[in-house]
VOGU-3710 file (C-alpha; in Angstrom, 3 decimals, decimal comma):
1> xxxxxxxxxx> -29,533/2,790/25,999  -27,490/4,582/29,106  -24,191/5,402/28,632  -22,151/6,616/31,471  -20,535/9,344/29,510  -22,983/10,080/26,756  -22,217/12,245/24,072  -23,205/16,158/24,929  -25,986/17,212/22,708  -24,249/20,747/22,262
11> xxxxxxxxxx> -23,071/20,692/18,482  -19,705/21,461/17,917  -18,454/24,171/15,968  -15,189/23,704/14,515  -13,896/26,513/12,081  -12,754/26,264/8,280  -9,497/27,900/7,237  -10,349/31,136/5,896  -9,652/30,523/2,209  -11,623/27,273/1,908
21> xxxxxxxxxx> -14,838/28,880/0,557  -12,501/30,414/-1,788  -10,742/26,614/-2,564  -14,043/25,470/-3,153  -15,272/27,531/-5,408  -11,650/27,122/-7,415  -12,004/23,626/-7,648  -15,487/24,073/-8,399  -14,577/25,973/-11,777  -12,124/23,571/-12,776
31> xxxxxxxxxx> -14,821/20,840/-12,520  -17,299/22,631/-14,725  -14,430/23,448/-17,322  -14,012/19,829/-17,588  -17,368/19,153/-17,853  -17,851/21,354/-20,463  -14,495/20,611/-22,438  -15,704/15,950/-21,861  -19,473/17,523/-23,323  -17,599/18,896/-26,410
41> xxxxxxxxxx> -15,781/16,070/-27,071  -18,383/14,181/-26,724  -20,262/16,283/-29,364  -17,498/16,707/-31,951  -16,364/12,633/-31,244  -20,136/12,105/-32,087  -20,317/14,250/-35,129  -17,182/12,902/-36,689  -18,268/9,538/-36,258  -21,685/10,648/-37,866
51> xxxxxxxxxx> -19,752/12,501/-41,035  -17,807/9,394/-41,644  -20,699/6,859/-41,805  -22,906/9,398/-43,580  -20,063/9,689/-46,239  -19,256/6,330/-47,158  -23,146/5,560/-47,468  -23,101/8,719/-49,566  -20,536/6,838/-51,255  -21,563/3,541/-51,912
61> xxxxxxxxxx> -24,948/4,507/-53,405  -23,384/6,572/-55,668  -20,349/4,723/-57,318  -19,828/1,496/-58,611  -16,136/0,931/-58,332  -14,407/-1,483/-56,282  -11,669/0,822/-54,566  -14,362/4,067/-54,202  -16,638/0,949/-52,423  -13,976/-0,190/-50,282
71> xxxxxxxxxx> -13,501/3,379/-48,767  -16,604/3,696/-48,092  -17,369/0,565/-46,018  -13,863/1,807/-44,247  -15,905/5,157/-43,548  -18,537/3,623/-42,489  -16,701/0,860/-39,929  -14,458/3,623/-38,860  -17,775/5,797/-37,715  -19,188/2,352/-36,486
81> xxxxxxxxxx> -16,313/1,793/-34,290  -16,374/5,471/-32,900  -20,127/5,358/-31,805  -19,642/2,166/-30,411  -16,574/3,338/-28,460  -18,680/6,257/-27,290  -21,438/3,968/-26,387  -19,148/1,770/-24,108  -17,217/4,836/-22,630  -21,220/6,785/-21,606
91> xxxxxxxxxx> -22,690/3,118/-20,762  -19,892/1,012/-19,190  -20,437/0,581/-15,528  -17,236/0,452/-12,966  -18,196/-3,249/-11,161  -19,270/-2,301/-7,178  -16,351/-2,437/-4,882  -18,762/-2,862/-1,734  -20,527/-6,267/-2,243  -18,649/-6,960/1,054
101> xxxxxxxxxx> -21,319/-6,035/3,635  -24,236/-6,909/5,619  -26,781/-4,633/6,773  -27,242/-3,630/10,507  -31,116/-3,359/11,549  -31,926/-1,314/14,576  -33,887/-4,061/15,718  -31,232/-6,190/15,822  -28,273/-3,468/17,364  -30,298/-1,147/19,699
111> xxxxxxxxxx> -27,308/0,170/21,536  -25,166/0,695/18,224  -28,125/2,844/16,804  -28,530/4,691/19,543  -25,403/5,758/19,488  -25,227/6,955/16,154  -27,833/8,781/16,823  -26,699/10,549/19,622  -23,657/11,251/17,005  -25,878/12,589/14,713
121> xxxxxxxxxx> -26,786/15,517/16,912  -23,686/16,165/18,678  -22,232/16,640/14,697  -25,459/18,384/13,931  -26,209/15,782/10,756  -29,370/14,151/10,226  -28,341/10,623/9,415  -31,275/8,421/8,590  -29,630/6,036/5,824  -29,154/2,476/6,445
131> xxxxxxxxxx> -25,928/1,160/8,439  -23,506/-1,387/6,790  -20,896/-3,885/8,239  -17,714/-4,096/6,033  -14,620/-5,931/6,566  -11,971/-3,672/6,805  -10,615/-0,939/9,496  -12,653/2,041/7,668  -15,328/3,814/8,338  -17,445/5,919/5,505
141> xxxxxxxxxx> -20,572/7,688/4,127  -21,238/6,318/0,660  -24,023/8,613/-1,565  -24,263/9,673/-5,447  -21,824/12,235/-6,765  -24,548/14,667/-7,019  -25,529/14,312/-3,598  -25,453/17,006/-1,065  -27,224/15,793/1,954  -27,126/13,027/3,965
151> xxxxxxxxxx> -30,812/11,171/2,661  -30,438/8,234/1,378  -26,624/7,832/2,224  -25,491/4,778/3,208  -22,837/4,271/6,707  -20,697/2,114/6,565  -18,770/0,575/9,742  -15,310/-1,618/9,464  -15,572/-4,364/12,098  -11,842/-4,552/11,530
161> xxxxxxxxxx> -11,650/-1,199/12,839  -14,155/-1,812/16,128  -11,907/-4,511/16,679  -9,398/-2,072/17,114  -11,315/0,227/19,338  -12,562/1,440/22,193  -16,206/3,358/22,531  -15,136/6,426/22,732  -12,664/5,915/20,177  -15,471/4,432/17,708
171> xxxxxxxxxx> -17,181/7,346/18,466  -14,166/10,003/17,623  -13,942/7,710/14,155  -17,580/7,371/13,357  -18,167/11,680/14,265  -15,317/12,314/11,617  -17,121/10,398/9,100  -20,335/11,788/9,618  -18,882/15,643/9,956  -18,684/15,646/6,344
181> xxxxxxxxxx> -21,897/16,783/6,315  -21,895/18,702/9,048  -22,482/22,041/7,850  -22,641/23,806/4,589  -19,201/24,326/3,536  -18,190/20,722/4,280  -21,286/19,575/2,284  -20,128/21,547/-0,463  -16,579/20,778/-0,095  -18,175/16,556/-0,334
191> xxxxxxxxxx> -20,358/17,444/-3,784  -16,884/18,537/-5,135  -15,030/15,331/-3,579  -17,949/13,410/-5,402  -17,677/14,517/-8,455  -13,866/14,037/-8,775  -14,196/10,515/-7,419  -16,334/10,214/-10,166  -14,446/12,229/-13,011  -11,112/9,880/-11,502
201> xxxxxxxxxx> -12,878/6,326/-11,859  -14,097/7,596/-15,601  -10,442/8,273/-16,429  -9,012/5,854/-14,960  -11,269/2,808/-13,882  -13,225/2,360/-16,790  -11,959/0,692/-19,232  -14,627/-1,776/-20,026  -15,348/-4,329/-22,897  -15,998/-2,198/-25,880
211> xxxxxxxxxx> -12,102/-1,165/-25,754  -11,532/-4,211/-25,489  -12,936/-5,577/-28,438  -11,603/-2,709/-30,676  -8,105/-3,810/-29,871  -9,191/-7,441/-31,110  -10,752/-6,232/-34,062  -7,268/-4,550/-34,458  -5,586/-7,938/-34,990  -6,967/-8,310/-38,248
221> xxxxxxxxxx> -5,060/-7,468/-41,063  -8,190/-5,726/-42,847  -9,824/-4,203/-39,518  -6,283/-2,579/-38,043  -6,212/0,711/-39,854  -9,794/1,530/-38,490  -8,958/0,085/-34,914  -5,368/2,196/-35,047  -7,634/5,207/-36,294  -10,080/4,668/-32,946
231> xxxxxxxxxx> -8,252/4,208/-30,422  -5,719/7,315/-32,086  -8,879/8,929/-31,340  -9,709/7,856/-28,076  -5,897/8,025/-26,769  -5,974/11,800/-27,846  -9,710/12,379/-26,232  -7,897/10,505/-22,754  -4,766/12,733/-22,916  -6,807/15,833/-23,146
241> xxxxxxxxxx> -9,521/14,562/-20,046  -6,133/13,693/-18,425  -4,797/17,254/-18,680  -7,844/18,579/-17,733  -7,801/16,419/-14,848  -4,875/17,410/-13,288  -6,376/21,220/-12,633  -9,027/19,398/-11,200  -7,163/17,699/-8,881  -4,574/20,333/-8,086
251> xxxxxxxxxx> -7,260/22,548/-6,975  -8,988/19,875/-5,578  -5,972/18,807/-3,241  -6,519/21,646/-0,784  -10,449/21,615/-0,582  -9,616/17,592/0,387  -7,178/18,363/3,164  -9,157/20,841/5,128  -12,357/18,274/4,987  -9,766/15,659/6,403
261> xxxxxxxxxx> -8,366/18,496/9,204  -12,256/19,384/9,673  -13,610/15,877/10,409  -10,870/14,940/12,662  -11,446/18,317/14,840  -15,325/17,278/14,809  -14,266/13,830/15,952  -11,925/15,182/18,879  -14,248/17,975/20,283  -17,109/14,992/20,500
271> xxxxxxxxxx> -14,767/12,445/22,267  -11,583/14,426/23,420  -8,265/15,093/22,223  -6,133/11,567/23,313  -9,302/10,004/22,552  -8,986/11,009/18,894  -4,673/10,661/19,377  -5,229/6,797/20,460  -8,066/6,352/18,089  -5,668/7,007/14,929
281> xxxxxxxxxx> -3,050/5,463/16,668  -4,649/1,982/17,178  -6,700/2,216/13,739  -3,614/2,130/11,963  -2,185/-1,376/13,867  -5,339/-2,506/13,573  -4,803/-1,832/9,650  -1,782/-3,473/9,845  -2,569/-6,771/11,973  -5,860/-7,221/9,424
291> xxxxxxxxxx> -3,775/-7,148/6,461  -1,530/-9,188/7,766  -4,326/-11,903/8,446  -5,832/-11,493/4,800  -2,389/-12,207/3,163  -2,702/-15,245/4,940  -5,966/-16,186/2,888  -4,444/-17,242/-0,683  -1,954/-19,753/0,989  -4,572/-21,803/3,176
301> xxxxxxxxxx> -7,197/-21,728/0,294  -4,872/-24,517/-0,871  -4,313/-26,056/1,395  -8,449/-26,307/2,086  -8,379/-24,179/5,141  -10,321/-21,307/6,489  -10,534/-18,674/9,627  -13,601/-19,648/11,142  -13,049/-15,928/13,035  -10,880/-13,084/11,019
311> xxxxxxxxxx> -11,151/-11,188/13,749  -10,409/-13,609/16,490  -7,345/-13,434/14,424  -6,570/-10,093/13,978  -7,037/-9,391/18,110  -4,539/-12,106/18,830  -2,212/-10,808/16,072  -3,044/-7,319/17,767  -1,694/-8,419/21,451  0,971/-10,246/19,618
321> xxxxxxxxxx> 2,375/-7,025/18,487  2,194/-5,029/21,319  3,870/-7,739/23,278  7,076/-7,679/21,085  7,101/-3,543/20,768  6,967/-3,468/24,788  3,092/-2,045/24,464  1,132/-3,062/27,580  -2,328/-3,570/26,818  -5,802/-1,948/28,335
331> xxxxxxxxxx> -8,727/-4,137/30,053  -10,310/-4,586/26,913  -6,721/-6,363/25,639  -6,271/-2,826/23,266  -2,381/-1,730/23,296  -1,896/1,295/24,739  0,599/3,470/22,742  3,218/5,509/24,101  5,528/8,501/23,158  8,871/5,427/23,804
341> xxxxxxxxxx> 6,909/3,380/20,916  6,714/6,130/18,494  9,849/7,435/18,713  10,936/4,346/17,390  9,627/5,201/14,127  11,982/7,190/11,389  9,736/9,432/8,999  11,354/11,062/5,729  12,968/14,560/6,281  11,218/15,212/2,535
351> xxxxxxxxxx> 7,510/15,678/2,408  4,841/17,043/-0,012  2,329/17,892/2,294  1,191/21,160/0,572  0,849/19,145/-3,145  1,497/16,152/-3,327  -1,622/14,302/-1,620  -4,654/14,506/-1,458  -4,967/13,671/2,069  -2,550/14,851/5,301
361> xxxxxxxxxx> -0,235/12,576/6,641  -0,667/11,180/10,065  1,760/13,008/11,676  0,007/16,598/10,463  -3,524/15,281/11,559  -1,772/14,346/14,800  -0,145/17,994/14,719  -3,524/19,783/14,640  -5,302/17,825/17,124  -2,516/18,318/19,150
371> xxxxxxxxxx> -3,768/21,904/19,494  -7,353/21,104/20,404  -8,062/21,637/23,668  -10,969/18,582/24,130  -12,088/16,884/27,104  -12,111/13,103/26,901  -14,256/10,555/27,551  -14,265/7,662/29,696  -16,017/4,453/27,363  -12,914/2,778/27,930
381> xxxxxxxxxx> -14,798/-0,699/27,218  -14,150/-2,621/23,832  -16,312/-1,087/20,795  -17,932/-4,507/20,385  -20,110/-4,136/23,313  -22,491/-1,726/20,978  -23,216/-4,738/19,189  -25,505/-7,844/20,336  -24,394/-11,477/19,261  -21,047/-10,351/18,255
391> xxxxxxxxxx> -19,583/-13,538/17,184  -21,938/-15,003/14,643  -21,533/-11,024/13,720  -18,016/-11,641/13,231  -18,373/-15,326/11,648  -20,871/-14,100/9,063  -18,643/-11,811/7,507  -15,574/-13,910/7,096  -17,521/-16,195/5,182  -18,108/-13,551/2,870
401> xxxxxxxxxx> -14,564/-13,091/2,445  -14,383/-16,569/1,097  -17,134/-15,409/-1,431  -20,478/-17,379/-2,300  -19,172/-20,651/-1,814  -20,781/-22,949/0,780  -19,350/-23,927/3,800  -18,732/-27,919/3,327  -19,212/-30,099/6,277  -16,008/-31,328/6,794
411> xxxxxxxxxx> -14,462/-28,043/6,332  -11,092/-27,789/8,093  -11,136/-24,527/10,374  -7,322/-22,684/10,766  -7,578/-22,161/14,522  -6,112/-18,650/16,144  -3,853/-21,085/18,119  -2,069/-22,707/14,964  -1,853/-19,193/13,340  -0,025/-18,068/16,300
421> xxxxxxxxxx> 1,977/-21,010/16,464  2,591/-20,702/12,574  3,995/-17,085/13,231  5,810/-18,460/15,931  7,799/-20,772/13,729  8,701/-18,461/11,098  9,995/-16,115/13,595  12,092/-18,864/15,134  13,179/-19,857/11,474  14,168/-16,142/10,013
431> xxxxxxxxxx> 14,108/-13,519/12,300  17,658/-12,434/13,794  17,737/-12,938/17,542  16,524/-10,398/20,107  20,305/-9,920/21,056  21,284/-7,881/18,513  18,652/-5,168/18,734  17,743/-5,365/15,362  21,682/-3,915/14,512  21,169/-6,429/10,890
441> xxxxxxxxxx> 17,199/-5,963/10,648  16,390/-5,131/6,905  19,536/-4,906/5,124  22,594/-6,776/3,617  25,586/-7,864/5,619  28,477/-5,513/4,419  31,290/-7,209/2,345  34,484/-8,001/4,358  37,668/-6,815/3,577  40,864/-7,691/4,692
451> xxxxxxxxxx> 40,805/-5,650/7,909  38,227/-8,188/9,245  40,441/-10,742/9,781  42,790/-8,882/11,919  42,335/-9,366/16,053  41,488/-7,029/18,073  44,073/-5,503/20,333  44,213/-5,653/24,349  42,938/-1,959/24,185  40,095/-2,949/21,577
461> xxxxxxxxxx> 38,830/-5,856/24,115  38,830/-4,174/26,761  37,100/-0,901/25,062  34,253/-2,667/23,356  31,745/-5,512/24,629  28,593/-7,030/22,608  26,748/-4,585/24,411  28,218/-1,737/23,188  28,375/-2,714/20,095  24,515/-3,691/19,590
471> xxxxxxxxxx> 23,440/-0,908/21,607  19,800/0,358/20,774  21,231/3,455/20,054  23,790/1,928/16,883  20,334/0,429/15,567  18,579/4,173/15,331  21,348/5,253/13,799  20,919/3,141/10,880  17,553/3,624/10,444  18,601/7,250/10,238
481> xxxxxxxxxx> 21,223/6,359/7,589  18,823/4,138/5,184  16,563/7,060/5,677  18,497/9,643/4,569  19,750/7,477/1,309  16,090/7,788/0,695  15,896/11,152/1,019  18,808/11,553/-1,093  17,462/9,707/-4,214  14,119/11,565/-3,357
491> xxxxxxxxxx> 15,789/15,311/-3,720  17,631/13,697/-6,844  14,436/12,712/-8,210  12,839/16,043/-7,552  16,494/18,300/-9,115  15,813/16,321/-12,181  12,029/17,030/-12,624  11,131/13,398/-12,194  8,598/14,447/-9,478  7,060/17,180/-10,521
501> xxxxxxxxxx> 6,571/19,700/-7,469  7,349/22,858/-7,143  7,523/23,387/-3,587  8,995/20,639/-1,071  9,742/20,391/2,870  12,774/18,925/4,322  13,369/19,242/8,054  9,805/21,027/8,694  11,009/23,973/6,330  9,678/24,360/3,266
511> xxxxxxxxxx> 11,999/25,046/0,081  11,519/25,070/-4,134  12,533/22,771/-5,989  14,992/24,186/-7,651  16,682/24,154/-4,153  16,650/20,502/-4,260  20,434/20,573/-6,002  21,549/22,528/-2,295  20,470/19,799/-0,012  21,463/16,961/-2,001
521> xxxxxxxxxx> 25,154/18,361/-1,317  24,731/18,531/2,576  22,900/15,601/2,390  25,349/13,370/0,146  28,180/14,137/2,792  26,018/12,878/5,668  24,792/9,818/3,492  28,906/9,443/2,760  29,810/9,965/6,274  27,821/7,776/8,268
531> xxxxxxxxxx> 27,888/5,032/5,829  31,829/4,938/6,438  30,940/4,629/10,084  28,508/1,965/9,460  31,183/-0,222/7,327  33,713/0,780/10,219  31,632/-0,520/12,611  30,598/-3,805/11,208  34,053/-4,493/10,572  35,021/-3,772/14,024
541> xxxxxxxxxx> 31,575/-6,114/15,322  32,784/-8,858/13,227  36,598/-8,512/14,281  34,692/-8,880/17,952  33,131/-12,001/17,275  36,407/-13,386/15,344  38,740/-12,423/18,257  36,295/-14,398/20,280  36,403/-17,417/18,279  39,773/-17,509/18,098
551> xxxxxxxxxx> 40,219/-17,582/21,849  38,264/-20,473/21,143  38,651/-22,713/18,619  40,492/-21,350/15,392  38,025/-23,983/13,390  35,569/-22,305/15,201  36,902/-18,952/14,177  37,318/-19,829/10,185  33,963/-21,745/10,093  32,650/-18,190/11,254
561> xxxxxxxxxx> 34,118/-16,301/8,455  33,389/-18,880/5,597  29,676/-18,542/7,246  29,665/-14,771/6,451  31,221/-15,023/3,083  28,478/-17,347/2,447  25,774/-15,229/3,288  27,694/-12,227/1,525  27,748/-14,611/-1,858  24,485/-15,318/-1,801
571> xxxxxxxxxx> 22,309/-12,125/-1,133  24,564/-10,597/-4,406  23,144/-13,293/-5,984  19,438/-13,009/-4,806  19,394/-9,294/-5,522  20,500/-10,079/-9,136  17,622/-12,546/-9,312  15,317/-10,146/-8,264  16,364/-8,068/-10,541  16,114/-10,204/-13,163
581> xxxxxxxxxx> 12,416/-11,408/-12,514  11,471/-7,827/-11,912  12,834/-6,823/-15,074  11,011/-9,641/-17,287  7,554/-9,000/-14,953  7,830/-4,981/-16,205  9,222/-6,224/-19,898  5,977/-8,337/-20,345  4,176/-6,074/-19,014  5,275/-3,226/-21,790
591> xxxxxxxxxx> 4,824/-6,294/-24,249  1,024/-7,009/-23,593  -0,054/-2,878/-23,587  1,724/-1,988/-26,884  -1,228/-2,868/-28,798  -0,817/-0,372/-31,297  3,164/-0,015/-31,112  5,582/-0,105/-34,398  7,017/-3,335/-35,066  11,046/-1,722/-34,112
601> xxxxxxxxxx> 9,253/-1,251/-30,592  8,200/-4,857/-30,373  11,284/-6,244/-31,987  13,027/-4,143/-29,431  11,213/-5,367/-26,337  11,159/-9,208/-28,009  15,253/-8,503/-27,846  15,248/-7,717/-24,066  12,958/-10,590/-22,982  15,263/-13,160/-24,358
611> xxxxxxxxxx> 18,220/-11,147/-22,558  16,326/-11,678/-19,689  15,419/-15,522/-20,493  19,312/-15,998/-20,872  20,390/-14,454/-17,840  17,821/-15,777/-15,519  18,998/-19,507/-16,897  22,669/-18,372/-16,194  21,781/-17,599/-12,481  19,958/-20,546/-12,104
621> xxxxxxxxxx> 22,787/-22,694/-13,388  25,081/-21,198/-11,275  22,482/-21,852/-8,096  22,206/-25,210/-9,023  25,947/-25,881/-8,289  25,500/-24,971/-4,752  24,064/-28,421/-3,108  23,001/-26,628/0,002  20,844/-23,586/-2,266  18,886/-26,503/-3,712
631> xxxxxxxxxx> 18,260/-28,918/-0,841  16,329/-26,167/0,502  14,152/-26,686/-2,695  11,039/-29,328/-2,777  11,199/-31,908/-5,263  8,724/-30,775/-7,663  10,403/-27,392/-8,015  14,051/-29,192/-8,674  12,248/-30,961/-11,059  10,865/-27,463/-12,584
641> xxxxxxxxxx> 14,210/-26,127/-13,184  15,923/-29,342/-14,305  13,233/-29,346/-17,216  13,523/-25,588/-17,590  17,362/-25,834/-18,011  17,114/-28,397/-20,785  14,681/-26,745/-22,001  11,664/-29,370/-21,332  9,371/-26,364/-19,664  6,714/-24,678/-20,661
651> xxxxxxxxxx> 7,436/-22,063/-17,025  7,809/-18,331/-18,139  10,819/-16,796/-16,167  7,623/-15,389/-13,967  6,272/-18,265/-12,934  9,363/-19,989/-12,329  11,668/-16,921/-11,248  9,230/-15,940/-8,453  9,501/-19,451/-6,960  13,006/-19,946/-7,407
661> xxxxxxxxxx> 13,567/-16,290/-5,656  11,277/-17,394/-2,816  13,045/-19,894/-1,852  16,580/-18,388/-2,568  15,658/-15,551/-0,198  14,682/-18,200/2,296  17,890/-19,742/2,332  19,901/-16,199/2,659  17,106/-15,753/5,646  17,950/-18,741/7,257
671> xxxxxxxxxx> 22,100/-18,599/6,649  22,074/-15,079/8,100  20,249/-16,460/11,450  23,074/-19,335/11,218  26,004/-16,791/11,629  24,334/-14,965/13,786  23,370/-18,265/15,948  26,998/-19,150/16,050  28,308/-15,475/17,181  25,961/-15,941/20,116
681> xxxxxxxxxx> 27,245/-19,176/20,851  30,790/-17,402/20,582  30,385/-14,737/22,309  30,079/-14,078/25,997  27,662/-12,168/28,405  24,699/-11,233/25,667  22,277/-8,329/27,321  19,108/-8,333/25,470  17,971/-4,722/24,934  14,418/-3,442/24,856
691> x> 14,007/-1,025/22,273
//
């Protein structure tokens, strides 16, 4: 292959932080502690189960008597059930979470091979493993926990994410991922990172058959003391692993975060510093736009449709967004992001960057590449051109997100065109129009009082116009507002130990948390002070529109205000719904894991779920006196809730709750656009602001 910028051959040589040897070899102790403390459990778990069966055979070949023979079959089951608990929790398997692939033969992609190749010197790696397609916008090295070299590693490549890229982008991504083994201390650092991936999915991922089956045998009235006695067992050998777990991964946090800040300075020094700016940049809408088209997936299924392309789709969903963020896009139809379009984003004054993740946040990788002085390169071409016969490429693996199942003949393909088209629709339907700047984007419509019905004054009309009242600048603001409530209940969480850090940053500085209690003051007064301006000012944007009307029509005028009451009503009355069917969801949720709970707990919880039942029927009666709330409903669900109401269902509050709410919220969607229709219709000389 020629390139016209190939990669240099001259390895790069970033530089570790100073104390990440010394972060290593922390975490490194706290692993072997907790492989040492899960190898005495183990031992002692084994020889207790060991005593107990060797008793109660002891036992029952020496006595006769019914009761001394009934303790010792209990001795016996109860060291039964621990070896086979042990069994499960050594021999249970977590399923494979990468059956979504196809291999890549050189053969078949000359160019992409080459290329990684020429990566593989320029990170000074010696990649010879075999080279996966996946769905997603990742990129990875998969390889055993033990392993500490690249042989026999696997590469895997998101054609989601060279989608979403450019060469020399693909080539910042794909260096990061392979700069993990790199050198030494990053090859260390990824023996640690195996081994706690591994230690996490044992504590967390595993639970597997044989605990199931314990908490059956539990139901029995005979078989529950031993079951209770197990798992009593196994919940205390968890809580201890779990303990031990969280040194691991405390130490471990730092060791992670330098691997991340290492690969991406690997990745920039190969293809240059905006290179590897754009590259993270456009990953993450690609991220977006592909999720986007897989939560599209459940609803055609039943209707018997299917993406013939994902990725046709996600490109088109791609442009899509940059057209309506003001993005222009590159020759290979990428958006090209600027400073405008991410100032338009409002990140949390409070972050845990020193403890509470395990990986940096985008805005400290971008940060530290920021100060790496890399020349870029010029591959400005899509990422696909690495790749021969691209579209079958892409074809074959969405058909392995519909899983094994043929392809029928007469299979009905959902065309980019009508997915478009379907967006389209909805955002004619629900979204608030392009007027308003997005001034009532994402929250509720404040309730009127009875300054809203007064006119505005001579001076008043002649001080304010629409466009000064949906100015950009109004909409920032209260993104900064709803931010800072956030970061309000955030610093409570943290006074009152419910996040437990001891070290926070707000504003860039960082601060303990016992000086949580400080900022909440300052920041309750701002929180207090710009939400009076915010009620202020969508009294005196409503009292604009009304005065309007009223030079109008005073029908006109009164229809307005009876529209915004409306709206008002109703999304009290959805939030209380959602409430209510996130309540029951969580309640049946405690119901189904308290396996072993006392029978106060369950009567308890069995008191709360019919609270629940009762107050979801009283907010459905009430809905159903509102004529225009359920012609918005299809006939089979009226006919759910007249059936649930008399009491003729079989429909959890769930099942029916979550459709019920769906719809509701619909309806609140589509009376909100209504007022906001008719104040456009009202009111004269509307700018449209891009923002």
């Amino acid at each position: 292959m020629s390139n016209d910028n190939p990669v240099s051959q001259a390895p790069v040589h970033p530089t570790f932080q100073p104390s990440f040897r010394r972060q290593v070899v922390k975490a490194s102790g706290f692993i072997l502690l907790f492989f040492t403390a899960y190898i005495l459990l183990l031992i002692l778990t084994t020889a207790l189960a060991a005593a107990c069966m060797a008793g109660g055979i002891l036992l029952l070949m020496s006595l006769q008597q019914v009761l001394p023979i009934i303790l010792a079959l209990g001795l016996v089951l109860l060291g039964a059930m621990l070896l086979f608990f042990l069994g499960g929790s050594l021999f249970s398997r977590r399923k494979g979470a990468r059956q979504l692939r196809t291999l890549l033969r050189p053969a078949e992609h000359p160019r992409l091979f080459h290329f990684i190749k020429e990566l593989s010197a320029a990170t000074r790696t010696q990649f010879r493993g075999k080279v996966f397609a996946v769905p997603g916008v990742t990129a990875g090295v998969f390889h055993g926990p033990g392993n500490l070299r690249l042989a026999g590693s696997q590469l895997e490549i998101g054609l989601g994410l060279v989608n979403s890229l450019n060469i020399s982008e693909l080539r910042m991504m794909l260096a990061r991922t392979l700069a993990r083994f790199s050198v030494p201390g990053m090859r260390l650092g990824n023996y640690v990172s195996g081994l706690h991936q591994w230690i996490y999915q044992r504590l967390y991922e595993s639970e597997g058959l044989h605990i199931i089956i314990i908490r059956r045998l539990g139901r029995s009235y005979l078989l529950r003391p031993f079951s209770q006695a197990t798992m009593s067992i196994a919940n205390g050998i968890q809580y201890l692993l779990t303990e031990l777990f969280a040194l691991v991964n405390r130490a471990y946090i730092p060791v992670s975060r330098e691997m991340e800040f290492y690969a991406d300075a690997v990745g920039t020094q190969v293809a240059g510093r905006q290179t590897a700016i754009s590259a993270l940049h456009r990953a993450e809408i690609g991220s977006h736009c592909m999720e986007r088209c897989l939560d599209e997936l459940p609803g055609l299924d039943t209707q018997g449709l299917r993406f013939r392309n994902l990725y046709e789709a996600q490109g088109a969903l791609a442009r899509r967004y940059a057209l309506r963020n003001y993005l222009s896009a590159d020759a290979a139809g990428l958006p090209l992001i600027t400073d405008t379009y991410l100032q338009t984003f409002v990140k949390s004054r409070v972050q845990f960057r020193r403890q509470g993740a395990s990986q940096p946040g985008l805005d400290e990788r971008m940060q530290r590449l920021g100060a790496i002085a890399a020349a870029d390169t010029e591959e400005r071409s899509s990422a696909w051109n690495l790749f021969n016969d691209q579209v079958r490429l892409q074809e074959d693996m969405t058909a392995l997100q519909y899983g094994e199942e043929p392809v029928q003949g007469d299979q009905q393909w959902y065309t980019v065109a009508a997915f478009l088209a379907g967006l389209e629709q909805q955002e004619l339907q629900y979204q608030s129009p392009a007027a308003f700047s997005g001034y009532y984007d994402n929250r509720l419509f404040t309730q009127p009082g009875p300054a809203w019905k007064q006119p505005m004054t001579d001076e008043e009309k002649a001080l304010y116009s629409f466009d000064t009242l949906y100015d950009p600048a109004n909409t920032i603001r209260i993104k900064l507002y709803f931010r800072d409530r956030q970061d309000l209940e955030t610093l409570e969480a943290i006074a009152e130990r419910q996040i437990p850090v001891s070290h926070f940053e707000f504003d860039g500085q960082t601060y303990s948390a016992v000086q949580a209690s400080q900022l909440m003051t300052t920041l309750r007064d701002a929180v207090t002070q710009e939400e009076a301006w915010l009620q202020a000012h969508d009294c005196l944007a409503f009292r604009y529109h009304y005065t309007r009307a009223l030079e109008k029509d005073s029908q006109q005028a009164q229809g307005m205000l009876q529209l915004y009451e409306q709206v008002v009503l109703h999304q009290e009355m959805a939030e209380q719904l959602g409430e209510v069917v996130t309540g029951t969801v969580d309640h049946h949720t405690m119901l189904f894991d308290a396996d072993q709970e006392t029978m106060e707990y369950m009567d308890a919880l069995d008191d709360i779920l019919k609270a629940d039942y009762h107050r979801f029927r009283s907010l459905i009666e009430i809905l159903c006196q509102y004529q225009d709330v359920v012609s918005h409903w299809d006939e089979a669900l009226r006919a759910k809730v007249t059936d649930f109401i008399y009491d003729r269902s079989t429909l959890t509050v769930e099942d029916l709750g979550t459709q019920v709410l769906h719809h509701y919220d619909n309806y609140v969607a589509l009376t909100r656009k209504a007022y906001l229709d008719l104040v456009l219709e009202l009111s004269p000389q509307i700018i449209v602001h891009e923002y």
